[in-house]
N, C-alpha and C positions, 0 to 999 in steps of 0.2 A: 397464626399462619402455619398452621399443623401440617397442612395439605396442601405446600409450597409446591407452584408447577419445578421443573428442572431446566435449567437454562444450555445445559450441554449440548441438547439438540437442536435449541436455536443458534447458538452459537456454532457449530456444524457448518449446517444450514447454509444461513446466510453469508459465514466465511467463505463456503466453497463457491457461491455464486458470486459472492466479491473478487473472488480469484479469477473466475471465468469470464469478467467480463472484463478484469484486467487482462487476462492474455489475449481475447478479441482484440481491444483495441490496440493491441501491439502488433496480432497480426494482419489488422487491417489497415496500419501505418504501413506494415511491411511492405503488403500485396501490394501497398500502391505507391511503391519505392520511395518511402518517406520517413526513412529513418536512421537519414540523417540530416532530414529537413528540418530547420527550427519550428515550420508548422507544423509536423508532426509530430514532434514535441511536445506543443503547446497543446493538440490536442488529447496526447496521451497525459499532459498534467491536469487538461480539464478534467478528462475520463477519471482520472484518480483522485482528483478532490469531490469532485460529488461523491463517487462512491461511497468516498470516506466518511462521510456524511451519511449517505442514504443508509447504506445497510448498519449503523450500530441503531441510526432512528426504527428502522421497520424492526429490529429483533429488540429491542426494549419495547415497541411497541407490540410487537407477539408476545414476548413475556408475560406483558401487564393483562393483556387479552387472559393469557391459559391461566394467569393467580389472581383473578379473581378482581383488574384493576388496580393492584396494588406493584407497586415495585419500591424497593428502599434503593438511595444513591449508588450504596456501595453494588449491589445488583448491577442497577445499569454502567456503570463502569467497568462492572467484569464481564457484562456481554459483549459492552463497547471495541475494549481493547482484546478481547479476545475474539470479537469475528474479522477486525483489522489482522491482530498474528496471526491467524489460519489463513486471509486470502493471502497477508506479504507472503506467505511460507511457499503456498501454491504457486505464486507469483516467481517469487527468488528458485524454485526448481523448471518452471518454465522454462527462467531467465540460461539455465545452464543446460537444458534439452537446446533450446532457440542456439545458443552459441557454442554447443558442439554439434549439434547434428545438421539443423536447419541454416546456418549461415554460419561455418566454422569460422570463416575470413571475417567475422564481424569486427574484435578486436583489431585488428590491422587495419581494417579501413576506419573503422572510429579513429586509433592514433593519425592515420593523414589527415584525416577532417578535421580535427583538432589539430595537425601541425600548421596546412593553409591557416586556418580562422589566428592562432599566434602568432604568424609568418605576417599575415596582414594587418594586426592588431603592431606590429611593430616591436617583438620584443626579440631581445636578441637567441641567439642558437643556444646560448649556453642556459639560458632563462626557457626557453622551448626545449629541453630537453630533461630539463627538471621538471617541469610541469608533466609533460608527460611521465617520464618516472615517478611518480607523483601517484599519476592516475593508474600508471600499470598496476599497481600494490594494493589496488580495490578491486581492479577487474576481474569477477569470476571467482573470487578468493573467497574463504571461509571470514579472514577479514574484514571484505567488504558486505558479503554476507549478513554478519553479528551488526555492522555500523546499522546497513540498511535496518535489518529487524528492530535495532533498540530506534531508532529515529521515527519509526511505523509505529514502535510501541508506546513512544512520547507524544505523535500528532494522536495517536488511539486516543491517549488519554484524555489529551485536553478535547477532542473532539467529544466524547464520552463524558468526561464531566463537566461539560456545559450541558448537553442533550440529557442526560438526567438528573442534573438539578431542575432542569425545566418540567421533567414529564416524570418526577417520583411524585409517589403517593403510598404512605403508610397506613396502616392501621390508625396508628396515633393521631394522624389528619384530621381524620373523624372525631375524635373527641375535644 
């Protein structure tokens, strides 16, 4: 494997277009005042599960293409989780364009939608005010930030190695 392709630019690649189809579907929850709809929600979790799936499949599948057919686990694990951190990255700097420029008042109206939905769920003020303190200390923060990225980089993983254990193939195969 002298003449190993290089995975940087796959992983590039298809990061950057995991990232952009994550900001589409946020902002076409947006456009269509749905977010803070629990459907729109649901659809921006679909949008993000496939993805998560599709693009570590299609760039180990580019990989295997440019060497020759071959890919070793450890390969597809490191395209995997790494075109997942390049779209979260592009994703999580959206997320802080979107909630300072594009809808500053996001936070504030997310905490009331969240105070009705506890208010109605029956928990008291002092219970509804932790929760939200809670949630304030993730919003927007370098904190929440690092969570979101290592939790992107744990689904990466396991989404990556299942998909190349499935579709490696060594040299050594062959013999």
């Amino acid at each position: 494997m002298e003449n190993q392709a290089s995975s940087k630019g796959i992983i590039l690649n298809n990061g950057v277009y995991y990232g952009i189809i994550l900001i589409l579907s946020s902002l076409i929850i947006f456009a269509l005042n749905m977010h803070f709809d629990p459907k729109g929600g649901y659809f921006n979790f679909a949008v993000l599960a496939i993805t998560t799936i599709l693009f570590p499949v299609l760039g180990m599948s580019a990989f295997k293409k440019n060497n020759n057919g071959f890919m070793t686990w450890g390969q597809g694990v490191k395209i995997g989780i790494g075109i997942v951190l390049v779209g979260s990255v592009i994703g999580v700097l959206y997320q802080h364009i979107f909630t300072g420029f594009i809808e500053p008042e996001f936070y504030t109206q997310l905490e009331e939608v969240t105070r009705i939905g506890l208010e109605d769920a029956g928990l008291t003020e002092e219970q509804i005010d932790s929760q939200i303190a809670m949630q304030a200390k993730f919003q927007g923060t370098a904190i929440g930030d690092a969570v979101g990225l290592l939790f992107m980089a744990f689904v990466g993983f396991v989404v990556s190695a299942i998909v190349a254990a499935i579709k490696k193939h060594s040299e050594e195969d062959n013999y």
